[in-house]
MIVO-360988 format. One line per 2 residues: number of its first residue (from 1); their letters; for each residue x, y, z of C-alpha. Coordinates in pm, whole numbers, m for minus. Layout:
BEGIN
NUM = a = X:Y:Z  ... $
***
This chain:
BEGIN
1 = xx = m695:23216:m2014  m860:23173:m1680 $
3 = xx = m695:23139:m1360  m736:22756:m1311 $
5 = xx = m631:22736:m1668  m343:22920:m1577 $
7 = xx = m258:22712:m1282  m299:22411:m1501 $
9 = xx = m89:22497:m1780  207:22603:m1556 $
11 = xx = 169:22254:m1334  212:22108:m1710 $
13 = xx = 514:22274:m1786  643:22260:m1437 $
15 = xx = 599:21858:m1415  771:21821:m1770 $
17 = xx = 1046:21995:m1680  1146:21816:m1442 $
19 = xx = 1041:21496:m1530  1321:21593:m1858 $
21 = xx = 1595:21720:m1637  1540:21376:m1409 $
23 = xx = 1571:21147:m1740  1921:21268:m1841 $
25 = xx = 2120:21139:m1571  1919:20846:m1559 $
27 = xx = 1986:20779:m1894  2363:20827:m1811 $
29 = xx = 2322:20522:m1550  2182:20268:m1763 $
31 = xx = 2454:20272:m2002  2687:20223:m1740 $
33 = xx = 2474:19940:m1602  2475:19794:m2003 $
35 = xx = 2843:19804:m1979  2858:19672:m1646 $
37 = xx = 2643:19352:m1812  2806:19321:m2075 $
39 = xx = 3130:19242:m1841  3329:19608:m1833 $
41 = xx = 3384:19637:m1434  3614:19850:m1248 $
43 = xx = 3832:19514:m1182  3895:19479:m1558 $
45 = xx = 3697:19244:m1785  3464:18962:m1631 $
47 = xx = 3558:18640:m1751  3263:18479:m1917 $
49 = xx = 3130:18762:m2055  2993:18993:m2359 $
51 = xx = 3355:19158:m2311  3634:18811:m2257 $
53 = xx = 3439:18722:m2553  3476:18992:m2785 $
55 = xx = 3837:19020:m2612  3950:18637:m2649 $
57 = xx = 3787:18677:m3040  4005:18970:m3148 $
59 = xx = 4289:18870:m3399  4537:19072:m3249 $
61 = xx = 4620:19240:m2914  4366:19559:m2796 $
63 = xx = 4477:19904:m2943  4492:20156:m2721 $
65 = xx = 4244:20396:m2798  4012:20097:m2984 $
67 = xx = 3630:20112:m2936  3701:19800:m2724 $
69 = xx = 3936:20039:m2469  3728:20330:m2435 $
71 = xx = 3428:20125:m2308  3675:19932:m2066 $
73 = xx = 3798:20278:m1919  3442:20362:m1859 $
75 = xx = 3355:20058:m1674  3650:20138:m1481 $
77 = xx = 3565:20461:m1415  3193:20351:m1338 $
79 = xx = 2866:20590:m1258  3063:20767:m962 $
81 = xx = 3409:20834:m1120  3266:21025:m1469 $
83 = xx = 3270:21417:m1449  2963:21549:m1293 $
85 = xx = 2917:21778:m1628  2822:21465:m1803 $
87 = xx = 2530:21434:m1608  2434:21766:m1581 $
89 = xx = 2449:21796:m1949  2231:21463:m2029 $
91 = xx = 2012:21707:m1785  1996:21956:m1993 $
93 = xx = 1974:21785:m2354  1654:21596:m2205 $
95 = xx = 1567:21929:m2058  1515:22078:m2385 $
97 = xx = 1394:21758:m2556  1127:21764:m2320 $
99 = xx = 1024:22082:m2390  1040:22114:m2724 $
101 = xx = 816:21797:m2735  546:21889:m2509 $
103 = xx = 548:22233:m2632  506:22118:m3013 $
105 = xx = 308:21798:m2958  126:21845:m2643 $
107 = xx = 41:22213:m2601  m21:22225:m3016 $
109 = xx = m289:21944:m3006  m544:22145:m2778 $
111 = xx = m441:21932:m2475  m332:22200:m2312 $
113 = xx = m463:22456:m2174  m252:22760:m2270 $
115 = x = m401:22886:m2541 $
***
């Protein structure tokens, strides 16, 4: 392994690492944007939406605890309001995920230099 192969190899790993750990939390606030579309807001349920919808169609009155609650105490909460662990953790999932990848598929093909 040369030294410009070296150099190359760690640049690799160094750029999908964190590339990975940036994903996670990313990840984390899209699907509080989908729930924001779909009509869960911190003001309740948006009339005219995804939610009223599902709300206005449901037989009887929303369980505490339903599917149908939980998401509406996340849009509540919103991107700001969950734990910061969350976030960190979607970090570190993709973290891994990333690396496993590019170590398996990338570095395994010849495409990298490290060998």
């Amino acid at each position: 392994l040369s030294a410009m192969g070296f150099w190359e190899c760690a640049l690799d790993w160094v750029i999908t690492i964190l590339v990975s750990f940036t994903i996670g939390p990313i990840i984390v606030l899209f699907c509080f944007f989908g729930l924001w579309l779909a009509g869960f807001t911190a003001s309740g349920v948006v009339a005219g939406s995804l939610a009223a919808l599902t709300q206005s169609g449901a037989p009887v009155a929303i369980q505490s605890g339903s599917c149908f609650a939980l998401l509406q105490h996340l849009g509540a909460l919103g991107a700001l309001g969950v734990n910061p662990y969350v976030y960190l953790g979607a970090a570190i999932l993709c973290t891994v995920l990333g690396i496993t990848t590019f170590y398996y598929e990338g570095c395994n093909l010849g495409d990298c230099p490290c060998h």
